[in-house]
C-alpha positions as CSV (number, residue, x, y, z in Angstrom):
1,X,-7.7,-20.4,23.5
2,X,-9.8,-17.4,22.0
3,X,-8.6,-15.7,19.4
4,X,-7.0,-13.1,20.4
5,X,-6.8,-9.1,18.2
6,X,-2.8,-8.9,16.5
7,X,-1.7,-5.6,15.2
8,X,1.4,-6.5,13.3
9,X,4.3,-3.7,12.8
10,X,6.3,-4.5,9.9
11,X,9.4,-2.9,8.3
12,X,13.4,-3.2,7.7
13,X,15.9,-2.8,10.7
14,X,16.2,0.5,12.2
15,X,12.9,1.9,10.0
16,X,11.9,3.0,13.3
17,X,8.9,0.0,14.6
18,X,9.9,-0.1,18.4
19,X,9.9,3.7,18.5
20,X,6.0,3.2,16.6
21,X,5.0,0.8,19.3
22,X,6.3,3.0,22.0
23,X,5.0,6.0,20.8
24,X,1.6,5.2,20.0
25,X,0.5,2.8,22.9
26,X,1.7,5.5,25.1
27,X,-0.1,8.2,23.6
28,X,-3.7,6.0,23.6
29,X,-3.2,6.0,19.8
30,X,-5.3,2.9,19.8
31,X,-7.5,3.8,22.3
32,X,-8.1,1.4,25.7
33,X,-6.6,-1.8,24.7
34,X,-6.0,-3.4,28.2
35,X,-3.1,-5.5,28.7
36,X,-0.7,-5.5,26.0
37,X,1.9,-7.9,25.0
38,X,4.7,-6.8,22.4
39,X,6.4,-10.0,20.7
40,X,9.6,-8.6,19.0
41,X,11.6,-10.3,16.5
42,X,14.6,-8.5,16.7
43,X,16.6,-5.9,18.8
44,X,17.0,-2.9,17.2
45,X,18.4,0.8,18.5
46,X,15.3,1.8,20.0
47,X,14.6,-0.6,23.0
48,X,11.6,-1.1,25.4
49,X,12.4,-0.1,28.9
50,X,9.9,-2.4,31.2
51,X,9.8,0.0,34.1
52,X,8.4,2.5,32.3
53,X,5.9,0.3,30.2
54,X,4.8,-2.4,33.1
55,X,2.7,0.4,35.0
56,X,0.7,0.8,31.4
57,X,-0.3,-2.9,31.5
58,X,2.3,-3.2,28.8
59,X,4.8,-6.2,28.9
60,X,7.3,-6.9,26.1
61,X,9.3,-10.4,25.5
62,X,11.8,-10.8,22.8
63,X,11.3,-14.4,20.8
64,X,14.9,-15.5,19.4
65,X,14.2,-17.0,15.8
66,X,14.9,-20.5,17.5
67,X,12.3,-20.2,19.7
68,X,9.1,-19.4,17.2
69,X,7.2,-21.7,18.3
70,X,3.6,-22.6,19.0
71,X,4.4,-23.8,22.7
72,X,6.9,-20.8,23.5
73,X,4.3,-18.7,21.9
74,X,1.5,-20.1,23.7
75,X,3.6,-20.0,27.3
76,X,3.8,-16.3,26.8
77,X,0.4,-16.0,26.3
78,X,-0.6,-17.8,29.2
79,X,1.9,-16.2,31.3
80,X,0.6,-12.3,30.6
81,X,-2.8,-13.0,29.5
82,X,-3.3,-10.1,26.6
83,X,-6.0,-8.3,25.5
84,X,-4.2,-7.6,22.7
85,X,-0.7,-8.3,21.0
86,X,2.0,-6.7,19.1
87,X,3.8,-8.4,17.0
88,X,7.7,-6.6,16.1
89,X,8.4,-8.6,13.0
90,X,11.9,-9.5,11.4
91,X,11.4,-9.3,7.8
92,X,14.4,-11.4,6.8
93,X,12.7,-14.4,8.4
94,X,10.5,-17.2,6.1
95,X,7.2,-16.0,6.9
96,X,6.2,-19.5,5.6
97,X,8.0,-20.9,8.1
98,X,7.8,-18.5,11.6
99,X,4.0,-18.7,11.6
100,X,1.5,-17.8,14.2
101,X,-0.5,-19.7,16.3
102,X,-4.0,-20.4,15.3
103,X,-6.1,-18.5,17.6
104,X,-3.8,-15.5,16.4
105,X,-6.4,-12.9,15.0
106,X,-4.5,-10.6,12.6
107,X,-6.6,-7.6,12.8
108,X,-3.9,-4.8,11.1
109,X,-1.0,-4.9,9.4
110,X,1.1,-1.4,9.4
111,X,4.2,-1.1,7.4
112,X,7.1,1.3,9.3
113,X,9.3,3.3,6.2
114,X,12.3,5.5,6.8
115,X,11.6,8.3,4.4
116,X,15.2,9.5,4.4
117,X,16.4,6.1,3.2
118,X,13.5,4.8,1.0
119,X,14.8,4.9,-2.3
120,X,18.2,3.4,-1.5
121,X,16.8,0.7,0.4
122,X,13.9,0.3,-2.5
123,X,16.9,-0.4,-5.1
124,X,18.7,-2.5,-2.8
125,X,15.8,-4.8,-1.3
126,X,13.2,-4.3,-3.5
127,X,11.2,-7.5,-3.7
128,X,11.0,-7.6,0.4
129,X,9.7,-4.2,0.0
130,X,7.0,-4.8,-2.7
131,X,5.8,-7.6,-0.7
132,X,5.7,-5.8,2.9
133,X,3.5,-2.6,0.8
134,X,1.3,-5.6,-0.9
135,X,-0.1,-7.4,2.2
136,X,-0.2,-3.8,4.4
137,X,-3.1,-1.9,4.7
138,X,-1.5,1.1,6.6
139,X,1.8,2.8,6.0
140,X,3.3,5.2,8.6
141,X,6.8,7.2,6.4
142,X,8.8,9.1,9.1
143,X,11.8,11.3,8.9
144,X,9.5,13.0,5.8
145,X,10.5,16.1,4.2
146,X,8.2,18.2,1.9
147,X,10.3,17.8,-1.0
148,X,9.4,15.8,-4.3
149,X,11.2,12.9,-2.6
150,X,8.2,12.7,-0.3
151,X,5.7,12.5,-3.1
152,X,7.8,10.0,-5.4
153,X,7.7,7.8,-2.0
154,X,3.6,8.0,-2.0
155,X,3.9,7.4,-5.9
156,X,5.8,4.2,-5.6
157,X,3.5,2.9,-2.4
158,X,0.7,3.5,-4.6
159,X,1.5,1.7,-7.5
160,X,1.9,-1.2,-5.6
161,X,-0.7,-1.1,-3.7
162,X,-4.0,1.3,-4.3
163,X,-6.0,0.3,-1.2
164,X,-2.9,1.4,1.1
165,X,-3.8,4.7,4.0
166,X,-0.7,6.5,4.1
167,X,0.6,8.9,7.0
168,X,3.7,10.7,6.2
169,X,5.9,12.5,9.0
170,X,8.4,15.1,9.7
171,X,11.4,14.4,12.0
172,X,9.6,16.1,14.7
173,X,6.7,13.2,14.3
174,X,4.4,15.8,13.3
175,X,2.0,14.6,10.3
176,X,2.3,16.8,6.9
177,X,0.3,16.4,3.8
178,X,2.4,15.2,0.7
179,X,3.0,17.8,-2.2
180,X,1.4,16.4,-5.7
181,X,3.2,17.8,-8.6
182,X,1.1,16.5,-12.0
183,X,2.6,16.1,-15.3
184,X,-1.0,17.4,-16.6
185,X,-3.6,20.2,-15.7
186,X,-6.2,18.6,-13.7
187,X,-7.7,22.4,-13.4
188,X,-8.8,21.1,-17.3
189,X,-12.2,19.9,-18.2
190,X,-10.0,17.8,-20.5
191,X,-7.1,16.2,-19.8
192,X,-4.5,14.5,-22.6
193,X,-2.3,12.5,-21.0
194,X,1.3,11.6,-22.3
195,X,2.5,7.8,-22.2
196,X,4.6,8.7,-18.5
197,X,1.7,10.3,-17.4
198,X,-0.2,7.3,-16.6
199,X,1.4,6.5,-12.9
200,X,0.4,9.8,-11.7
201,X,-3.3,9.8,-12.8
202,X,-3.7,6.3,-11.7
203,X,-2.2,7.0,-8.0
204,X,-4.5,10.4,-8.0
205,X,-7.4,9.4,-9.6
206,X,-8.3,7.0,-6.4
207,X,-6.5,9.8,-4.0
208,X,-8.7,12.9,-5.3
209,X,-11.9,11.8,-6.2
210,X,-13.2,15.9,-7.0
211,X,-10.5,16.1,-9.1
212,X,-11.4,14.5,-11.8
213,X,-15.2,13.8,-11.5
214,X,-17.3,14.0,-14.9
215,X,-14.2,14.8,-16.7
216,X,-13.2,13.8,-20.0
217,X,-9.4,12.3,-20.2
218,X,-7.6,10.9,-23.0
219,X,-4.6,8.3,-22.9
220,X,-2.7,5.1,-24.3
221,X,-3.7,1.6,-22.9
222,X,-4.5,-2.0,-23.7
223,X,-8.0,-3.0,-23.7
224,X,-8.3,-6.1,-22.5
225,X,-11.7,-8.3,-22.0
226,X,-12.0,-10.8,-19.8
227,X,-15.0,-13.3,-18.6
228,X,-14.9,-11.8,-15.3
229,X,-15.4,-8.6,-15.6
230,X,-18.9,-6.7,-16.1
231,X,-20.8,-7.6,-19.6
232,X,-19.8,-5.0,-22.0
233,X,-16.7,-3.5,-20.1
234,X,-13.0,-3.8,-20.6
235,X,-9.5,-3.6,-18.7
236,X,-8.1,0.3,-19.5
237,X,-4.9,-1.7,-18.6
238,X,-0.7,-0.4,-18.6
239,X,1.6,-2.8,-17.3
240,X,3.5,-1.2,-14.0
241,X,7.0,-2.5,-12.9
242,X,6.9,-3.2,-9.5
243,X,9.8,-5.1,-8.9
244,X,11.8,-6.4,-11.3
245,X,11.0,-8.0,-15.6
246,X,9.6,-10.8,-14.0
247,X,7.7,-8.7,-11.8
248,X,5.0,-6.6,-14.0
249,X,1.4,-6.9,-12.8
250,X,-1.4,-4.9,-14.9
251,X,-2.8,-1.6,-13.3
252,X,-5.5,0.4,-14.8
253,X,-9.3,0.6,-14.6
254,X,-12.4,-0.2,-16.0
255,X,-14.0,1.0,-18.9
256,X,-17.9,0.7,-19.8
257,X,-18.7,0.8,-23.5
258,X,-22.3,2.0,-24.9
259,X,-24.8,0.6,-27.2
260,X,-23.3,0.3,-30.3
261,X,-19.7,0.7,-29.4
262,X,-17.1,-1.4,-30.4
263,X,-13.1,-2.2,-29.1
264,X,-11.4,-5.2,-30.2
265,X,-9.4,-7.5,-27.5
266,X,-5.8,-6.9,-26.5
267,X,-5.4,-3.7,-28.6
268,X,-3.2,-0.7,-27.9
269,X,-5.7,2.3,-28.5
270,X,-5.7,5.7,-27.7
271,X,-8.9,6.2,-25.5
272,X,-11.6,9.0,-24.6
273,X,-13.6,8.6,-21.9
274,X,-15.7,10.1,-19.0
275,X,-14.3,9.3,-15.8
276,X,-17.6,8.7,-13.8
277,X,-17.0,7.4,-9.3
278,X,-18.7,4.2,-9.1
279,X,-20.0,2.1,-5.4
280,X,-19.2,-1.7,-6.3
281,X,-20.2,-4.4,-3.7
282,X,-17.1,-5.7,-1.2
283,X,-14.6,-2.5,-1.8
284,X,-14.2,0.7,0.1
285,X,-14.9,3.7,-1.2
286,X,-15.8,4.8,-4.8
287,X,-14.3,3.2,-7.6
288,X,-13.0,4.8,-10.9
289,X,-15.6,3.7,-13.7
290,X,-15.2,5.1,-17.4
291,X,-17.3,5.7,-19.4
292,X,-16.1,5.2,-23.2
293,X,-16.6,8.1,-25.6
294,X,-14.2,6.7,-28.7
295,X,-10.9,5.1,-29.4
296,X,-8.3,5.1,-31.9
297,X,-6.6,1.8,-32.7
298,X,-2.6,2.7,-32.8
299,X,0.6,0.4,-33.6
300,X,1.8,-1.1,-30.3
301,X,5.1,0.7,-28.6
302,X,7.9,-0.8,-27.3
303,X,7.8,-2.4,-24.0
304,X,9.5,0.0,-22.3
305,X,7.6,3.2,-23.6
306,X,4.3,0.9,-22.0
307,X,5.5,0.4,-18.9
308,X,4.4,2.5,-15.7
309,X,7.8,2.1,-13.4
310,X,8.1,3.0,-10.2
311,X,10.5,5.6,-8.9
């Protein structure tokens, strides 16, 4: 068979996925797909009514966890002939294991989050969710409000993942633009970050690229040199907790030194820079590039004080 285009909605029980499939196939969201087959995973409270899909060219069949399989799987296919296919996953299955057939061409994967009950279920289920925001590329919050909540919820996504497009909306499914409440003045030529300020400058700095354009900030970090990186550049680097202790992964940005400057490896340093917007080969948009102005070598903190954590 041909390989065949997959959007794959993603997201814990009840974060609202059938209503997203619904919705947006029925509103041309994704323009003239054809025929359309939903595979769901699992039944939630939302459910597809056939007679009101079929006359869209829109078919849906539920796939029990016991039948997963290539030749169920490939019986649908024959039977309804897609253009396209949806794919309703259950996260609690081994992804390892319930895999898709070959000609299967993953073209999207969107992430569904309740914003009403993101924190909770971020506590409670956190590793399922840092791994469903890593391997996303869109993430659709409903049930927003335009509280803080709603820009922690961004903050956290972020920090995760910094590549992620993320649409927030009200209960009314209406899209609304989430608040941004720095620690800092960004209306400063100079900004002087303090050690918890780092999370929301690294989130904003690839969110508002006028922002901070040609402007001098100052802040703690590791830098950290490695072979594969640039000649005469190093790692402006915090660790971030993103799931758990065994968890960290290392989130900061690049730093080019000039002629004559010098920064010694895996050293805690207070650094000035210019943040300069960079276009590197094989990623999207501009990068963050600084450019090193002087450092200060200072005692290392405690772990804890280093960390960026997420909300």
């Amino acid at each position: 068979m041909a390989g065949i285009p997959v959007i794959t909605v993603r997201g814990i029980l009840e974060s609202g996925k059938t209503y997203f499939i619904i919705d947006s196939l029925t509103r041309g969201d994704f323009g003239d797909l054809g025929k359309v087959l939903i595979l769901t995973q699992e039944e939630g409270v939302e459910e597809y009514k056939s007679e009101e899909l079929s006359p869209l060219d829109i078919y849906v069949e539920y796939v029990e966890k016991e039948n997963w399989k290539d030749k169920v799987i490939n019986d649908l296919v024959r039977k309804h002939k897609p253009h396209v296919i949806f794919i309703e996953r259950n996260e609690t299955w081994d992804k390892n294991k319930y895999l898709y057939p070959e000609y299967f061409d993953v073209q999207q994967e969107i992430l569904i989050i309740d914003g009403s009950s993101f924190k909770e279920y971020f506590s409670a289920m956190r590793q399922m969710m840092v791994d469903m925001v890593k391997e996303c590329e869109l993430v659709i919050i409903n049930r927003c409000d335009y509280s803080e909540n709603t820009s922690n919820i961004k903050k956290s996504l972020k920090m995760v993942n910094p590549n992620l497009e993320i649409i927030a909306l009200d209960s009314l499914g209406s899209q609304i633009k989430l608040a941004t409440d720095l620690p800092y003045d960004v209306s400063s030529e100079e900004l002087h970050l303090k050690l918890s300020d780092f999370g929301d400058f690294y989130v904003d700095s690839f969110e508002q690229i006028e922002r901070y354009r040609n402007k001098i900030i100052e802040f703690e970090c590791m830098a950290l040199f490695a072979d594969e990186l640039p000649p005469s550049t190093f790692f402006a680097a915090r660790p971030a907790l993103t799931c758990c202790m065994d968890d960290i992964q290392t989130i900061g940005h690049l730093c080019a030194l000039n002629q004559g400057d010098s920064v010694e490896n895996q050293t805690w340093i207070k650094l000035r820079a210019r943040i300069h917007y960079i276009k590197i080969n094989g990623t999207q948009g501009e990068q963050v590039l600084l450019e090193y102005l002087s450092s200060e070598q200072l005692p290392l903190p405690p772990l804890d004080s280093q960390l960026v954590k997420l909300v």
